[in-house]
Every structure is written in C-alpha cells, then in structure tokens.
C-alpha positions as CSV (number, residue, x, y, z in Angstrom):
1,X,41.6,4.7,67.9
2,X,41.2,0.8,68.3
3,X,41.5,-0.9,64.6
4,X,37.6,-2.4,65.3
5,X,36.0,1.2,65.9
6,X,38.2,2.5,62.5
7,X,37.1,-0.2,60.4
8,X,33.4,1.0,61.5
9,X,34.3,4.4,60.3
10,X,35.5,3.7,57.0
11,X,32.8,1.5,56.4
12,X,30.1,3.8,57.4
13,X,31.8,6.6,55.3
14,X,31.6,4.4,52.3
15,X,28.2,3.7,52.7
16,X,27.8,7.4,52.8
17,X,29.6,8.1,49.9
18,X,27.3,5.4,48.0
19,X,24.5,7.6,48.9
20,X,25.5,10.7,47.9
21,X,26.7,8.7,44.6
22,X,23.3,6.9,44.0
23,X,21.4,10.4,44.8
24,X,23.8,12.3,41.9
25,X,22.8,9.1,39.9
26,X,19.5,9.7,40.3
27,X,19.4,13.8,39.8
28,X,21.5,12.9,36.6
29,X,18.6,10.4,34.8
30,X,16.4,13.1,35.8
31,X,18.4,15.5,34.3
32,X,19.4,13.3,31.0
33,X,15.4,12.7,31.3
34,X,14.2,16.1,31.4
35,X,16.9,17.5,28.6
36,X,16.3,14.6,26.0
37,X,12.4,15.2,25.7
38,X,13.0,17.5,23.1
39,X,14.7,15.3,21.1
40,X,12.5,12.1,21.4
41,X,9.9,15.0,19.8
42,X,12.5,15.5,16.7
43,X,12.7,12.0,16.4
44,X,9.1,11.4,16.3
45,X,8.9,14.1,13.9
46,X,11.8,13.0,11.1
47,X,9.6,9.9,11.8
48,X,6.1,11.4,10.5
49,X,8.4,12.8,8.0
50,X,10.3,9.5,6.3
51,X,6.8,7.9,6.2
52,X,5.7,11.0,4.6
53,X,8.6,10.5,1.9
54,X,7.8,7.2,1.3
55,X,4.4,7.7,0.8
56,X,4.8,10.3,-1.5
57,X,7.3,8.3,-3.5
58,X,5.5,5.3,-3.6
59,X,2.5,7.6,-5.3
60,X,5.0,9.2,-8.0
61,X,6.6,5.1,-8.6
62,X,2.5,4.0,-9.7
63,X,2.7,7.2,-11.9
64,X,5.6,6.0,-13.3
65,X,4.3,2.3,-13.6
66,X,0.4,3.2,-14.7
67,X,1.0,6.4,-16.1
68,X,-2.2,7.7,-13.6
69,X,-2.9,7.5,-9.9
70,X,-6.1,5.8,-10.3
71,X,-7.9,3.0,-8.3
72,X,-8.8,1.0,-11.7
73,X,-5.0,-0.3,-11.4
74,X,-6.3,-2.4,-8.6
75,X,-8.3,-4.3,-10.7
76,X,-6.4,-4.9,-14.1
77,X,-8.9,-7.6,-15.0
78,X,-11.5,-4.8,-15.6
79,X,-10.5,-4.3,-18.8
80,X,-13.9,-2.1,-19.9
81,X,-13.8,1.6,-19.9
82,X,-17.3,2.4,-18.9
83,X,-16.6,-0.4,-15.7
84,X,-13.5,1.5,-15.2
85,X,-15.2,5.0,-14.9
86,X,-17.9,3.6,-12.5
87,X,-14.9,2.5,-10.1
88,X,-13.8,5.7,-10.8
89,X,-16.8,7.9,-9.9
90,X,-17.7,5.2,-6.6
91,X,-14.0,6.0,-5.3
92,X,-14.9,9.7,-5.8
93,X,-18.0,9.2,-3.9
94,X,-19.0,6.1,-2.4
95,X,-22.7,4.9,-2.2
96,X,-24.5,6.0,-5.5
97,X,-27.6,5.1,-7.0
98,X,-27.7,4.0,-10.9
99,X,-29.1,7.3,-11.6
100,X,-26.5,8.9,-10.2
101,X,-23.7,7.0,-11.2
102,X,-25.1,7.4,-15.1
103,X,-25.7,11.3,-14.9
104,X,-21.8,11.3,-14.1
105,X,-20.8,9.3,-16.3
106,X,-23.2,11.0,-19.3
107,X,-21.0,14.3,-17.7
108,X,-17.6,12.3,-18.5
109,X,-18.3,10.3,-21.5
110,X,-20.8,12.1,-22.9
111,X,-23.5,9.2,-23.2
112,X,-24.7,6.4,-20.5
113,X,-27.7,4.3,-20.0
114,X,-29.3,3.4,-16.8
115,X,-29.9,0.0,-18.6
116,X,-25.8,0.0,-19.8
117,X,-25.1,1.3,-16.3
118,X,-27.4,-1.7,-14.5
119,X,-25.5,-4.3,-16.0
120,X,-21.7,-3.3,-16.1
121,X,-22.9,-2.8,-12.3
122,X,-24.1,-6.2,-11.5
123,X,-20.9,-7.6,-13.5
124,X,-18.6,-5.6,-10.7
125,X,-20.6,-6.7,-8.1
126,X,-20.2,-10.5,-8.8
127,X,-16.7,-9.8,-9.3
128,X,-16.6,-8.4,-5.5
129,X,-15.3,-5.0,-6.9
130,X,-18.6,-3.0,-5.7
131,X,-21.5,-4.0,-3.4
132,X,-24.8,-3.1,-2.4
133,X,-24.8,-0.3,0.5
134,X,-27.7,-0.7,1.8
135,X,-31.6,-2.6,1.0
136,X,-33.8,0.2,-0.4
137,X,-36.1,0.4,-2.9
138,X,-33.8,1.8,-4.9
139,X,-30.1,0.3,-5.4
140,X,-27.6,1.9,-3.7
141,X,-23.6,0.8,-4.5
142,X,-20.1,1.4,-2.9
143,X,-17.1,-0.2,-3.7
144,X,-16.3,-3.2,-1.8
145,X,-14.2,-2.3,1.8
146,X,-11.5,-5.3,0.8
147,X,-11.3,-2.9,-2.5
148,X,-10.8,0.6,-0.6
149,X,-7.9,-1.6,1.8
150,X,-6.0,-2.5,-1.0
151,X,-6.2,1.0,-2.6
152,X,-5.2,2.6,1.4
153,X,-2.6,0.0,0.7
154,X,-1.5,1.0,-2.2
155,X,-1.2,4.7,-1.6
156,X,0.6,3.7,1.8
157,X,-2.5,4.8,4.2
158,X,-2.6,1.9,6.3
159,X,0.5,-0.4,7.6
C-alpha cells in the first residue's frame, strides 16, 4: 500500500475514533445529567433547610436579647406601655379603627379610652410607626409598611 493512501487511512480512522469518543462524551454528560438531578433536589433542600435554621435561631437570639419576640423591639424609643400594646394589637391585625383598637386593649389592660387611645395614636403616626389605611369617615390605622420590613427583617422573612 503506497505510504500516501496509508497515511489517508490512519487519518480517517482517527477522525473516526474522535467521533465515536465525542459521541461517548456526549451519552456520558447526559448520563452524569440525568443521575445528578436527584442530588441538585437534596441540595436545594439542605438549602431551604440552613435558612430554616437560621431563621429559627435568629428568633430564639431576640429571646435571648429582649426576653419576648415582640415587634415593640423595633421601636425602643416607644417607651409607653399603652403605645407599645397598640403596636402590638396593629401587628396582630393590621387596619383597626380607634374603637377597635380600645375594646382590645380594655380586653388586655383592663381599662382604655377612645380619647387616651386617639392621641397615643396620632403620637405613633407622627413618629411614622402607624399610618392612616385608608380616608373614611371613620379612622382606620395599620402600621407603617417600612415598620412590617424591618420586623420581616428581623425575623429573617425577607433577604
């Protein structure tokens, strides 16, 4: 066989055998692909799960710190108890008239005034702590959304 012809040969094998190497190449990734889906889900669950963990032990550190998991630690300026209860009852639910927000706190104190009520609210509200929900005849309050962020970030909630 003339050298020019065997040099074609070998060259044409090789590029043969590149083939066959790139197509096991390519069933391999799929392969590696295919078998490491169920570990990308365990990941992605020990994931979920450290977040989890840290959550939970940032919570039990701000019992340690405040001795109560409450959102009045957000604002240690409010130094009043009857303010401290109305952030208190607007975090348990937001948007409350006066009337309602003094019935609960008559239920948890044992004595409120609408008039009492009134003004510690109008004090929080300049302070940016609660805010008006909504114009209506009569006035309706929530605490403030920069409020409710730092208390989501506080409990770990939100990145």
């Amino acid at each position: 066989m003339p050298k020019g012809k065997e040099k074609e040969n070998k060259e044409e094998d090789l590029k043969k055998e590149i083939r066959d190497l790139s197509d096991k190449i390519r069933s391999l990734e799929g392969s590696l692909a295919e078998v490491s889906k169920p570990y990308k889900e365990v990941i992605a669950q020990v994931d979920r799960l450290l977040t989890l963990s840290a959550n939970y032990f940032r919570i039990i550190e701000l019992y340690q710190r405040y001795g109560v998991i409450s959102p009045e630690i957000l604002v240690p300026q409010i130094k009043d108890p009857i303010s401290k209860e109305i952030i208190n009852i607007l975090f348990e639910k937001n948007e409350q008239n006066i009337s309602e927000i003094t019935r609960k706190l008559k239920e948890r104190r044992g004595k409120a005034s609408r008039r009492i009520v009134r003004e510690k609210l109008q004090a929080l509200e300049e302070k940016g702590i609660v805010v008006r929900a909504r114009p209506s005849k009569h006035k309706v309050y929530k605490i403030s959304t920069d409020l409710i962020k730092k208390w989501s970030e506080v409990l770990g909630l939100v990145k």
